[in-house]
C-alpha positions, -999 to +999 in steps of 0.1 A: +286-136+399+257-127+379+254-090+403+292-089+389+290-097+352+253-071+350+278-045+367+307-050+342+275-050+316+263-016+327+299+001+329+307-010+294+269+003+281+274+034+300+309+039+283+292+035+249+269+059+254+291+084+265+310+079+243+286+090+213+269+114+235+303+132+232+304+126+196+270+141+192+282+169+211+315+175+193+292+176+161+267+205+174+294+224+189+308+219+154+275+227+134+278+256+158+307+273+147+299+263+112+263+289+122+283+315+138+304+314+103+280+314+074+262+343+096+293+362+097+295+357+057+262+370+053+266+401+071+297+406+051+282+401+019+250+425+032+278+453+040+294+450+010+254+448-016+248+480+007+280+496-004+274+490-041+241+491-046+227+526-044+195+542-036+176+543-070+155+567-084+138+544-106+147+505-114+147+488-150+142+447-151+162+438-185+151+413-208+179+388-194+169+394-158+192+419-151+180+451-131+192+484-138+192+512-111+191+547-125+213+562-096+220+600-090+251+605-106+264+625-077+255+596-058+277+569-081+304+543-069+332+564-078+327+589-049+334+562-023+369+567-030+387+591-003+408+609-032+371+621-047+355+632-017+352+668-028+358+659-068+340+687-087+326+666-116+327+671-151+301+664-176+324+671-212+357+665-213+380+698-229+387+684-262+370+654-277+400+635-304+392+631-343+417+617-368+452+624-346+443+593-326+455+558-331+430+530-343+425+491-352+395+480-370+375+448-376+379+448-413+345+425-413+333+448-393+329+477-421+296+472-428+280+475-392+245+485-376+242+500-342+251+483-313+222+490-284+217+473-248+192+451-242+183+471-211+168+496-234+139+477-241+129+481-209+133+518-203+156+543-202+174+566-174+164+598-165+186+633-166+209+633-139+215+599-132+237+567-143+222+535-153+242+509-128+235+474-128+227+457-094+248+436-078+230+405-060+242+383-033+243+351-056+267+375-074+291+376-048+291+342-035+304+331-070+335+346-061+362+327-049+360+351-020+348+381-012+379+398-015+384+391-053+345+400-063+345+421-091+386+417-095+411+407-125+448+406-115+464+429-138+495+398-141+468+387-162+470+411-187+493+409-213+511+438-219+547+444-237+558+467-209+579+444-189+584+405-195+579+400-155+543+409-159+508+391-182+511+362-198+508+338-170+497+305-167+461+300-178+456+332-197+460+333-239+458+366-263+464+376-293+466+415-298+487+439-317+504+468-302+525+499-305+550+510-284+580+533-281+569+566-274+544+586-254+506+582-266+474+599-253+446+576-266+434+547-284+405+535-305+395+500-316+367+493-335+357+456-326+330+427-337+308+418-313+308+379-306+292+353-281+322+330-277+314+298-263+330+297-227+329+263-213+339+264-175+322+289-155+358+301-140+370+312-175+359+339-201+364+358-233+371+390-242+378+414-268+390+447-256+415+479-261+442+486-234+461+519-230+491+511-200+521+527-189+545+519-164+583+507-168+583+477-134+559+459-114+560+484-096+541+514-113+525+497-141+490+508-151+463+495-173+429+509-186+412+484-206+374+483-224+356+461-245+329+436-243+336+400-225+314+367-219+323+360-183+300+339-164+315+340-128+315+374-129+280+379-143+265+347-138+256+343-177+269+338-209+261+369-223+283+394-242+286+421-220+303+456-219+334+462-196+357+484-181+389+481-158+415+500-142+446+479-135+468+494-106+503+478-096+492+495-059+523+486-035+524+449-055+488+442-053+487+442-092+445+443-089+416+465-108+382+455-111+354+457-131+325+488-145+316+498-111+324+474-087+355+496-069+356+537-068+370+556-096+360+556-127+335+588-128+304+579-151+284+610-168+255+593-192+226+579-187+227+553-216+253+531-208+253+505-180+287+488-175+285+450-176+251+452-193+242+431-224+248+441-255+231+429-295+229+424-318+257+399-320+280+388-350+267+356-368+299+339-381+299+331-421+274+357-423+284+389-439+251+407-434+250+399-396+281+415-386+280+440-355+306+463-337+312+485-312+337+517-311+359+521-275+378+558-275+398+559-246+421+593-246+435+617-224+424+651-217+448+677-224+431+705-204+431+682-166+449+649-174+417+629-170+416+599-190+375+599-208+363+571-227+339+570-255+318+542-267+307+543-305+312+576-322+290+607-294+284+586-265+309+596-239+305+574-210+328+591-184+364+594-170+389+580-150+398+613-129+441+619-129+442+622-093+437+585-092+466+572-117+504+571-112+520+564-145+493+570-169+495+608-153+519+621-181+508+599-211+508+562-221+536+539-230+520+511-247+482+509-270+469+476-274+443+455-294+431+421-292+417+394-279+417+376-242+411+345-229+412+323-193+418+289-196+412+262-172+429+233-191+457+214-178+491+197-191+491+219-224+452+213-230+430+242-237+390+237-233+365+244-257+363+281-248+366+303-278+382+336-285+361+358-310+340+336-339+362+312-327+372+308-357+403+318-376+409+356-393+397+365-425+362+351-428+328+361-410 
């Protein structure tokens, strides 16, 4: 009996510790996979740093930690694109626009200083390349993927060229606009603010947008300004931006500065998605800062040039790259932008501008 019952003992034991020997093995082959995975990831993310990030000729640490590579501009993002594989580039555009071009300005704003980067402090670029700020892994895994680094979602843009696209759900503006006709260039003249933005997965922007299109389908958007945008950048800082907004077979995505091929830079004093200062102290009229954004089309090659301030002409968007912005624009805008993460009606604390009301500084 006893011979019996230490048998029946030793099968049950025996069962129980097979039992969480296979657990234990279920959980390796499990941490595993979950190796094999995260090393995939990294290797992705290496590819992509590799793609972006360009041999320097020389490397600037900013004041906020950012670095900037001085890149050969022959060397630049833009060239990854298969369209631009033999683009011829072009340093000046044909015609630069004076007073035949349509503008919005700051009226608080009429009694601004310089706008500089904070890069600058640091160093400067030499001739022949483009100041381009490095992109770093922690950068990318911010992302909610690795597919929308760098990306906005052009239904995210309000624009009055079709009421089936901008305006969605979490977004808010308020902008002015002209419409109606064909246009070949804006200018908005801007204060320079550092908005509080409360969730890391929102920001603020104030920008200019010149877009054409008439559907979904073929709607396109160039947009500059300066935003606070922390996923993107990893900061709160008031930064200088670009995006080209593409409908592309229903994809409705850009991105942003440099991150994607096509917009062609040409000086060697502007980084995209640097900081910017001084910044706008609200209620204070003798602390109030702008910055000029010229976007217009060249008459000579259809290329769409931007300027920021009043001589510094950062680059273009080449014409072999757009659609419906290759005859003219349908639509300027001005204004302000803002993701919101609030729920049920609620917005957060995340401001747009001063965050406070026009009319005052």
């Amino acid at each position: 009996m006893a011979d019996k019952l230490g048998n029946e003992n030793t099968s049950w034991v025996e069962k129980v510790f097979f039992f969480f020997l296979f657990l234990f093995s279920v959980r390796m082959v499990i941490a595993d996979q979950d190796t094999v995975i995260s090393h995939s990831h990294k290797l992705e993310v290496d590819k992509l740093l590799k793609k972006l990030n360009k041999l320097a000729a020389k490397s600037i640490k900013s004041p906020d930690e950012d670095i900037i590579d001085c890149v050969s501009i022959l060397s630049q993002p833009a060239f990854n694109h298969p369209k631009l594989k033999n683009h011829k580039i072009k340093m000046r555009p044909n015609f630069q626009p004076q007073d035949n071009i349509l503008e919005v300005s700051d009226e608080i704003s009429s009694k601004s200083k310089p706008i500089v980067q904070l890069w600058h402090q640091s160093g400067s670029c030499p001739e022949g390349t483009i100041p381009i700020r490095r992109t770093r892994e922690e950068d990318i895994l911010r992302a909610s993927s690795m597919q929308q680094f760098g990306k906005k979602n052009l239904k995210n843009v309000v624009l009055p060229l079709t009421p089936n696209v901008g305006g969605q759900g979490g977004y808010e503006y308020a902008s002015v606009f002209i419409k109606g006709d064909k246009y070949y260039g804006g200018k908005g003249a801007m204060n320079v603010w550092n908005p509080n933005v409360e969730q890391s997965q929102e920001y603020s922007l104030s920008a200019t947008w010149v877009g054409s299109g008439s559907d979904p389908e073929n709607i396109e958007v160039i947009e500059a300004g300066w935003q606070v945008n922390p996923q993107l950048y990893g900061d709160n800082h008031t930064r200088l931006f670009i995006t080209a907004l593409h409908s592309d077979s229903s994809k409705n995505t850009g991105c942003y500065d440099l991150l994607c091929s096509g917009f062609v830079q040409v000086y060697s004093a502007v980084a995209l998605g640097s900081s910017i200062m001084p910044l706008s102290l609200y209620n204070d009229t003798n602390s109030q800062y702008q910055i000029t954004i010229t976007i217009w089309k060249d008459k000579g090659d259809g290329d769409w040039w931007m300027r920021y301030g009043t001589d510094q002409i950062v680059g273009y968007w080449p014409s072999s790259l757009v659609s419906s912005l290759s005859d003219s624009a349908t639509v300027i805008e001005w204004g302000g932008e803002v993701g919101n993460s609030g729920t049920n009606g609620q917005h957060t604390t995340t401001q747009m501008g001063s965050g406070h009301f026009s009319g005052k500084s």
